[in-house]
KEFIBA-986700 format. One record per residue (C-alpha): x, y, z. Coordinates in Angstrom, 1 decimal. Layout:
{senu {X,Y,Z}}
...
END
This chain:
{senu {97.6,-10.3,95.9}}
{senu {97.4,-6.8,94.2}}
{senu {95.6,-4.0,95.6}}
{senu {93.5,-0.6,94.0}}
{senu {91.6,2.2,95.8}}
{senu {89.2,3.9,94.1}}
{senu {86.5,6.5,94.7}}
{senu {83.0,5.6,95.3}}
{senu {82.4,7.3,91.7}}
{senu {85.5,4.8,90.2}}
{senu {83.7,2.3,91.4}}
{senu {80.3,2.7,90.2}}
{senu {81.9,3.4,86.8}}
{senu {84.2,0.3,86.6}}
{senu {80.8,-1.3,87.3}}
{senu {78.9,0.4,84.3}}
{senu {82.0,-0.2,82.1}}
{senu {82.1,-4.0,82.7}}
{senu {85.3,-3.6,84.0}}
{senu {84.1,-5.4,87.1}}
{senu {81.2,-7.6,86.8}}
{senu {79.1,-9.4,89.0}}
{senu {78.4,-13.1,88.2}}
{senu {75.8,-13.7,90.8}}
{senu {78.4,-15.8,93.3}}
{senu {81.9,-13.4,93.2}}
{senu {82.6,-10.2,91.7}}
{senu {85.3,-10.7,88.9}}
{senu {87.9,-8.6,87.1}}
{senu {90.1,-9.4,84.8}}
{senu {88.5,-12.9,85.2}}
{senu {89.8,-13.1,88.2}}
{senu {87.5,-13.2,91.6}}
{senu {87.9,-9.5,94.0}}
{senu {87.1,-8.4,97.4}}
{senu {85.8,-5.0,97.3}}
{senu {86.0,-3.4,100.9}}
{senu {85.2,-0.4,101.9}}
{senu {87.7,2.4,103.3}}
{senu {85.8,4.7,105.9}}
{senu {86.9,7.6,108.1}}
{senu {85.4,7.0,111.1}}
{senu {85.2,3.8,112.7}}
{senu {83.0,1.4,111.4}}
{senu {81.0,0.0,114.6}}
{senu {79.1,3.3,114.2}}
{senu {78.4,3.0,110.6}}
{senu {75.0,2.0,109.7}}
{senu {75.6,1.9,106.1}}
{senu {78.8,0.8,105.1}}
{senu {77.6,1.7,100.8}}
{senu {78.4,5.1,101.9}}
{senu {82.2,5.1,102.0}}
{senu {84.5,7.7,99.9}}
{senu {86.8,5.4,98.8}}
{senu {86.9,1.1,98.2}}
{senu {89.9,-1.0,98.0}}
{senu {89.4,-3.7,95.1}}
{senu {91.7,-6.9,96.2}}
{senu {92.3,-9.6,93.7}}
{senu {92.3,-12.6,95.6}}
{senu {94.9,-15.6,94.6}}
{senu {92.8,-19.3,94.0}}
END
């Protein structure tokens, strides 16, 4: 399983690139299916909006 962390900007721009595309039932790169999760600073029970993160980790999952 391989792992990348990217800004929130990264993200958004591997999005507009088609370097990461959504196929309505997984997100895919590389034609292969990902996990985006986010990385937050503080701890997440007291997040209310878990889009707001600085950073994402992208995990390629093995099928």
């Amino acid at each position: 399983m391989n792992e990348l962390i990217v800004s929130k900007q990264q993200l958004i721009q591997m999005f507009e690139d088609k370097i990461i595309v959504d196929s309505g039932k997984a997100w895919l790169m590389n034609n292969k299916i990902v996990d985006i999760i986010a990385i937050h600073e503080v701890d997440p029970k007291f997040l209310q909006d878990i889009t707001n993160a600085k950073f994402y980790k992208i995990i390629t999952k093995d099928l």
